[in-house]
Structures are given as C-alpha cells and as structure tokens.
C-alpha positions in Angstrom: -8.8 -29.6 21.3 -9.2 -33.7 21.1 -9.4 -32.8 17.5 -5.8 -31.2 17.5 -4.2 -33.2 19.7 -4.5 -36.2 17.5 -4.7 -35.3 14.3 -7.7 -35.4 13.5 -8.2 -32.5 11.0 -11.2 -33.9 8.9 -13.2 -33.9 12.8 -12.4 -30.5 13.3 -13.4 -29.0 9.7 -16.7 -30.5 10.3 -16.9 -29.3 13.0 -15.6 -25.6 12.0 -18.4 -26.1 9.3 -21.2 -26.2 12.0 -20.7 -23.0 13.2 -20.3 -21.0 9.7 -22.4 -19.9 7.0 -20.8 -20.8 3.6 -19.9 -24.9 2.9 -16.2 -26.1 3.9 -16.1 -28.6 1.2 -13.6 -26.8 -0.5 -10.9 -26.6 2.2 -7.7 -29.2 1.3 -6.5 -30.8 4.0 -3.7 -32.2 2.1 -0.5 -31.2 4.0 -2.3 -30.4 6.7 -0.1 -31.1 10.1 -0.1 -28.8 12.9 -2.8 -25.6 13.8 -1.3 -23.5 11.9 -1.3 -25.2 8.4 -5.3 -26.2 9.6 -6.1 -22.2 9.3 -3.7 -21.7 6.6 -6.2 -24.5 4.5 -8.8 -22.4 5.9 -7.4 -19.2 4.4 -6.6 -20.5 1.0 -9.7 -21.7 0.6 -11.9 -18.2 1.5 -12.5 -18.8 5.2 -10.3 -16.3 6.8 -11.0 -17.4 10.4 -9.5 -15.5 13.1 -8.1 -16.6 17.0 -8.7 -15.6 19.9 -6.7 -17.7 22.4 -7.0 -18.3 26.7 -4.7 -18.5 29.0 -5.0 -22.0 28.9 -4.2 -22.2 25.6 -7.7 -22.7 24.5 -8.1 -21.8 20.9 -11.5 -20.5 19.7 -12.0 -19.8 15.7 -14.1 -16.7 14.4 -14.9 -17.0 10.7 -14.9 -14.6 8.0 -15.0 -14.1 5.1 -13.4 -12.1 2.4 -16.3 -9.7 2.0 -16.1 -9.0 6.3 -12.3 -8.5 5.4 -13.0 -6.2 2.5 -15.4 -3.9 4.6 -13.4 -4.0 7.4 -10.7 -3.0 5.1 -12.9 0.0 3.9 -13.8 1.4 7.1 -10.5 2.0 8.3 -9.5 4.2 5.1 -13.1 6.4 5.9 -12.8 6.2 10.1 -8.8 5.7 11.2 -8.5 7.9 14.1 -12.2 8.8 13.9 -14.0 11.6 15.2 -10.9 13.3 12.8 -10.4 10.9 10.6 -7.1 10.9 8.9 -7.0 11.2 5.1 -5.3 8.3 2.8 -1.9 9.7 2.2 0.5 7.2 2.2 3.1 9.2 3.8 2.9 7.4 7.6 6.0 5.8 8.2 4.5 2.0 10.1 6.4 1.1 13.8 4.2 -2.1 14.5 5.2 -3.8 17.8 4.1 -7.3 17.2 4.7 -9.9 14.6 4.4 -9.1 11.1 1.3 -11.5 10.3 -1.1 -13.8 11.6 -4.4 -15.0 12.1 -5.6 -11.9 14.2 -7.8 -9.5 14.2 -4.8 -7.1 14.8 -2.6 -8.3 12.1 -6.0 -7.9 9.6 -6.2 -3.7 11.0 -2.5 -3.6 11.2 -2.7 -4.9 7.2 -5.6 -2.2 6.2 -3.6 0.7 7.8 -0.8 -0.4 5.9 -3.3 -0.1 2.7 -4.4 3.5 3.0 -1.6 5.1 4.8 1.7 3.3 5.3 4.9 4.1 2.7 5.5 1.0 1.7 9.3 1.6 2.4 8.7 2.1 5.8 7.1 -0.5 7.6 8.9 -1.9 10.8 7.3 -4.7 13.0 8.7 -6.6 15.6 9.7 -9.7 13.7 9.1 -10.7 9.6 7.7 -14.7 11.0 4.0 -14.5 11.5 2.5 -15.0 15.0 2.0 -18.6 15.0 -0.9 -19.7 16.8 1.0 -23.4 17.7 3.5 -21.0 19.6 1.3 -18.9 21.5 -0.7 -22.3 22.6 2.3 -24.2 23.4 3.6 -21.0 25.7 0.1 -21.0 27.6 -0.1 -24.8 28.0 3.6 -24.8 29.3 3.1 -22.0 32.2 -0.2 -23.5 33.0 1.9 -26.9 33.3 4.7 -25.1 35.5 2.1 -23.5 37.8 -0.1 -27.1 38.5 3.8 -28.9 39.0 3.0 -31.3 35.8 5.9 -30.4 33.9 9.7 -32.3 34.1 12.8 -30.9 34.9 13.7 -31.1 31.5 10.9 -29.3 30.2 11.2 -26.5 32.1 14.8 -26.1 30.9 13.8 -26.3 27.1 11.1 -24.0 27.7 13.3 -21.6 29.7 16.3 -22.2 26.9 13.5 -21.0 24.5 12.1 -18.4 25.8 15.8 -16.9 27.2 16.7 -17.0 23.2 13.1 -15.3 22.2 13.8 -12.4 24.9 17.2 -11.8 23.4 15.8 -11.1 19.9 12.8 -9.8 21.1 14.5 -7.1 23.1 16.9 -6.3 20.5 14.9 -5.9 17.7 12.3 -3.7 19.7 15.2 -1.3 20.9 16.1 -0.7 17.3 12.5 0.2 16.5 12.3 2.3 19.8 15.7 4.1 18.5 14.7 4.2 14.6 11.2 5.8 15.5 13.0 8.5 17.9 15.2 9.5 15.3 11.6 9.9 12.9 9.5 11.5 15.7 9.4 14.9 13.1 7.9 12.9 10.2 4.0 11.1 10.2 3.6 8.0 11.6 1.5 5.0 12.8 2.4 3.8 15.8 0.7 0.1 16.9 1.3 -2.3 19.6 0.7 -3.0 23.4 0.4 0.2 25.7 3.5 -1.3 28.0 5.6 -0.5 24.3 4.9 2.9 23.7 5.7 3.5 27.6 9.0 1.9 27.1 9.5 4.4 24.1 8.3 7.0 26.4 11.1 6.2 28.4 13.7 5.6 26.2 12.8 9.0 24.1 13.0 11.2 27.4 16.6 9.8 28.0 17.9 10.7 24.6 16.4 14.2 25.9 13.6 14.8 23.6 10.9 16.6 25.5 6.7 16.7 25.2 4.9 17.3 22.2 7.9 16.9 19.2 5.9 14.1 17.5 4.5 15.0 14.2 0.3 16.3 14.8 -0.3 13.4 11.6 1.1 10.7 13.6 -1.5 8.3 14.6 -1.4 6.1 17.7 -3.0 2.6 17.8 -2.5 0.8 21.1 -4.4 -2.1 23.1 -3.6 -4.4 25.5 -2.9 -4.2 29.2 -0.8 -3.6 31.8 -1.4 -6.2 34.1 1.7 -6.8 36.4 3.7 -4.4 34.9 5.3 -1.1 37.1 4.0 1.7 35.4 1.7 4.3 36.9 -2.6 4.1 36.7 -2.4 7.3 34.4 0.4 5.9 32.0 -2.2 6.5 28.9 -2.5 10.2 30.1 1.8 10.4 30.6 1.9 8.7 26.9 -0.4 10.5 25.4 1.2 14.3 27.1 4.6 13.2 25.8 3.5 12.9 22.3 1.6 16.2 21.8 -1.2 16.8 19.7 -1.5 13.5 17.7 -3.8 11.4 16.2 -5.7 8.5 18.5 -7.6 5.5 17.2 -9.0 4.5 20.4 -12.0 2.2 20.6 -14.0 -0.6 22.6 -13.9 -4.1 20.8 -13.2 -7.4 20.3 -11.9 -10.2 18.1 -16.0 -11.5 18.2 -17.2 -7.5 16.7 -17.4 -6.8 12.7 -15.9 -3.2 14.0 -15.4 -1.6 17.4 -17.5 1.2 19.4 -14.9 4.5 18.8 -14.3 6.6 21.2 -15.3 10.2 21.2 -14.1 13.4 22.2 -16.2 13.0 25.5 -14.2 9.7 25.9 -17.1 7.8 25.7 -17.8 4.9 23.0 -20.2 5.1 20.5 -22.1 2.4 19.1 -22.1 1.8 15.7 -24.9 1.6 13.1 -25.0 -2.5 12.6 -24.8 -3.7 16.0 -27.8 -4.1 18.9 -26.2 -3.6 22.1 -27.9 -5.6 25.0 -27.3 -5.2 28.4 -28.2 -8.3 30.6 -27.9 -9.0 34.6 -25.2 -10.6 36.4 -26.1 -14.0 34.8 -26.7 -13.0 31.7 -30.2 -14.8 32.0 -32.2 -11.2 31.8 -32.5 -8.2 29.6 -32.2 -4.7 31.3 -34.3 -1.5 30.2 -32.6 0.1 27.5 -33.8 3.5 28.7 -31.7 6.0 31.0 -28.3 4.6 32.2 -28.0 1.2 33.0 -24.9 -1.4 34.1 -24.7 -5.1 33.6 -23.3 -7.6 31.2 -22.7 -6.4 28.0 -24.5 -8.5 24.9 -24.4 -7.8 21.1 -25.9 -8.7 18.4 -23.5 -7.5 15.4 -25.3 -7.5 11.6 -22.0 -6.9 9.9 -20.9 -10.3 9.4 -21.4 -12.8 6.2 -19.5 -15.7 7.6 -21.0 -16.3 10.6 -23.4 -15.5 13.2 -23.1 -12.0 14.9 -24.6 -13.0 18.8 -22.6 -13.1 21.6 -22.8 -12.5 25.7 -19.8 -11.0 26.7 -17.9 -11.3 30.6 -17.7 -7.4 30.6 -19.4 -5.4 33.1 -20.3 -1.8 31.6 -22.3 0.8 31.9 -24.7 2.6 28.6 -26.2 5.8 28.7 -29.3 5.1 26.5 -30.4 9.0 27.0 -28.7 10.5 23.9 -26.8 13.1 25.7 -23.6 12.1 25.1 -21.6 15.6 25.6 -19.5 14.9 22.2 -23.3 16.0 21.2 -23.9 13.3 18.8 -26.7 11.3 19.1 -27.4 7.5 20.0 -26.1 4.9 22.9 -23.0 5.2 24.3 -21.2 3.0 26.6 -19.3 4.9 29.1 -15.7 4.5 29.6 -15.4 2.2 32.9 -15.4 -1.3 32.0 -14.4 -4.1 34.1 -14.7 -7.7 34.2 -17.4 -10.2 35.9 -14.7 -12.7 37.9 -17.0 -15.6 37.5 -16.0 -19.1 37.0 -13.9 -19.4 33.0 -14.7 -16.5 31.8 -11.4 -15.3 33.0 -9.6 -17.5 29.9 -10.7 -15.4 27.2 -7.7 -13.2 26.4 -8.7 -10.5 23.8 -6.4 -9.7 20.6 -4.3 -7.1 21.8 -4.1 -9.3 25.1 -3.0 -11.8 23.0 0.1 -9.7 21.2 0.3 -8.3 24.9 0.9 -11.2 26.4 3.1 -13.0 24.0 5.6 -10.1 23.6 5.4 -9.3 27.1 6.6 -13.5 27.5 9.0 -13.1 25.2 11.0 -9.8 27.1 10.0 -11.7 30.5 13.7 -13.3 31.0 
C-alpha cells in the first residue's frame, strides 16, 4: 500500500510481477496516476487482474489472463443456472444491481451472461461509471478513520456530503429498475445483485399487488452478498425465492481466488468441480484432515484452472465435505455441505468477498 500511497507505480508492477506467471514488461505506466489507471495499464496490456478489497481498504490483486477470462467466459454459456442449465437465447432482458463495470470477478460473470443470454437492448445496471476501486478504498479507509476518532470535523462532513449525494442517485436509480423490472416480471430475465436488492423488490412488487409465482419460469436469478445488519428475516432466500415461482437459480460456493465456483445441487449441497483439489485442514491450517467420510475444518484448494497465476490458497472458512459420494442429488464425488461459517481469528476478518464487496458499497451508498 506504500507503493500507492506515493506513487510509486514502477515498485508495485515489480512487485505484481512476482506473483504472476507471464512477464510484466509490457505494461505502460505512462499516465499512470491513481489505482485505477495502475489496473487499467494492467488490462491493456493482457493482465486482467481482479480485486478483492477489506474492510480496511486493503486491496489484494488476482491475475488473469485472457485465456482464464475466455474459459470462464465459456462455462457460463454450458453451466448458467446449472444442474438445468439454461440454453443461449438471447432473449433475457439484464436488471444488474451494481455498477456497470469494473475490476471484479462479478462484473467479468455479469459481462459473460450478457454474452450468451442478454438482449442487448435490455441491459439495466445500477449506474453506466465503472466501480472504481479508488472509491471503494477511500470509503473503507474513511469509516475505519471515523470509528478509531482520526478523522477532522471537516472530513467527516465532505465524506458525509458525498455519500448523502451517492444515496440520492443510488436510491433513485434502483427504484426505477425495481419499478421497470415489475412491469417485465412476464418476460425472461436475469436478475443479479446483493440478496438485500432482490428483497427490496420483493417488497416493492407485493405493494404494487403482484402476488407469488408471476415471474417468467426462464428468468434466472444470480444473487451473492450478505445481509449483515440489515432487518430482514433468517429465511429471506426461502421468502425471495417463494415470491418468484418456479425460476431459474445460479447458486454456488466461491470466491474471487477460484477459476469457477462449487454449484449447488438439487440436494443444496455444492459440488466440486473437476480442476480443483479441495483440502480440508485444522483450525490452524497447519494439518491436513482424512479425506474420507465427513469431515469439518478449514477449507484449502488447490485450483488447476488458472494460466496467470498460481491456483493454492488456505481459506478463513470453516465447512464441512462429505467425501462418501452419497450426495442425495445422486451424482458422484465430494461435496461440501451447505453450512459454512467463518474462523473469527485474528485478520482474517478483512477479506470481504466480491459480492461483499458490491454488497457493501451499494449498501453505503443507500446508508443516508
């Protein structure tokens, strides 16, 4: 972050270069000024490295390459909503409640379900800007800066001034896609974003007096992200999911760090996919557990589906595999099973996945 701070975009490439597979002598830094136009250097010149961020503001870089994009970009034609997968029509009107761009691994899905099924007449998302990493950073460091009693008066009231005018676009522009999409229940769509939108939609949809199960059986439903803090019911997937009928799901276990996720079944468990050794270890990640019967610990991966960088990574989530193929989906192979919490151990509670991360900054945004 020493790196960013001052400028000093020539450190930080080299140092981006230690940690990837394919040379970074071709990246221009000419212009280069900010995060942003850093990744955006990166980009143009084939590293398409992704974000995750923490609530910090901490910034880690995942590369990958146009290849992992292109595969990436194929399994969601063959798999979306997966174990039915939906065939390439391009007849799904696109409600996407997030920015429209960015360097995340939501905005790369949200693009390759746009490929295969969206109209291209008919895509909606939250706001035409990109999600800027810069602003997400700036809007952790500033809270964290409130909370510790670092910041000044007066920037608390720019931040506040800021965020009051992000809240009134935000909250606008999301009740006219809440509205527009109401109006095109009858009619295939996808439907992407945090869980916390589609319950406001919920909402909204049941006071205009539409009742359960008028959404078209095509439309698909992509949603991530928490509810942390917010005050709607423990069941609000099983509400959301009763008001919409018989629709499509994409549900899945992942990460910004996995080449694809673990989808979920019809068991509602999560299958492991072909490419991808899933490890369990103990509590300190030191030791590896039998990978026999059902076991619960840390979950580790080693994912082959990666060119531009290494595919290894110990995980803070604690979950629990059935290694007995007996999954009652009857398919065969691992499965992890659907509780999955976190180990609350000392920084590993900074990592804020992908969705988290469009959770989290529309979720700020509608906050005044």
């Amino acid at each position: 972050m020493s790196f960013v701070t001052d400028g000093r975009w020539d450190r930080l490439l080299r140092w981006f270069g230690t940690l990837v597979t394919t040379p970074v002598d071709d990246v221009d830094l000419t212009g280069v000024h900010d995060f942003d136009s850093f990744i955006a250097a990166l980009w143009a010149a084939g590293h398409c490295a992704v974000v995750t961020n923490g609530t910090t503001g901490k910034v880690s870089l995942l590369n990958r390459t146009p290849s992992d994009n292109d595969r990436y970009r194929a399994l969601v034609g063959k798999t979306m909503a997966w174990p039915d997968p939906a065939t390439p029509t391009h007849a799904h009107r696109v409600f996407k409640f997030m920015p429209n761009g960015g360097p995340y691994l939501m905005m790369i899905a949200s693009a390759a379900q746009e490929y295969w099924f969206a109209r291209p007449d008919s895509i909606y998302a939250l706001s035409d800007n990109p999600l800027e990493v810069g602003s997400v950073v700036r809007m952790a460091q500033m809270r964290t800066r409130i909370a510790e009693g670092s910041a000044t008066p007066d920037e608390i009231l720019d931040f506040e001034d800021e965020m009051k005018e992000k809240a009134e676009r935000t909250t606008a522009r999301a009740a006219e896609m809440i509205d527009m999409l109401i109006d095109l229940r009858h009619e295939p769509m996808i439907i992407g974003g945090p869980w916390l939108q589609m319950w406001n939609v919920m909402l909204r949809a049941r006071e205009r007096g539409v009742q359960d199960g008028e959404f078209h059986p095509d439309t698909i439903l992509v949603c991530g992200g928490g509810t942390k803090n917010a005050p709607i019911p423990p069941d609000y997937r099983e509400q959301i999911l009763a008001f919409l009928g018989p629709v499509r799901t994409n549900q899945g276990y992942g990460m910004s760090e996995m080449s694809w996720h673990y989808p979920m079944c019809e068991a509602g468990n999560y299958h492991v996919n072909p490419w991808t050794i899933p490890m369990l270890l103990d509590e300190t990640g030191e030791s590896l557990l039998p990978r026999e019967g059902v076991q619960t610990g840390r979950f580790a991966f080693l994912d082959m589906g990666f060119d531009g960088r290494w595919g290894g990574l110990i995980t803070g989530d604690r979950v629990t595999m059935d290694f007995r193929q007996t999954c009652g989906c009857g398919r065969k192979g691992a499965v992890m099973l659907p509780d999955i919490t976190r180990f609350a151990a000392l920084g590993e509670e900074d990592k804020i996945g992908c969705a988290g991360t469009i959770d989290g900054y529309i979720r700020g945004a509608l906050a005044q």
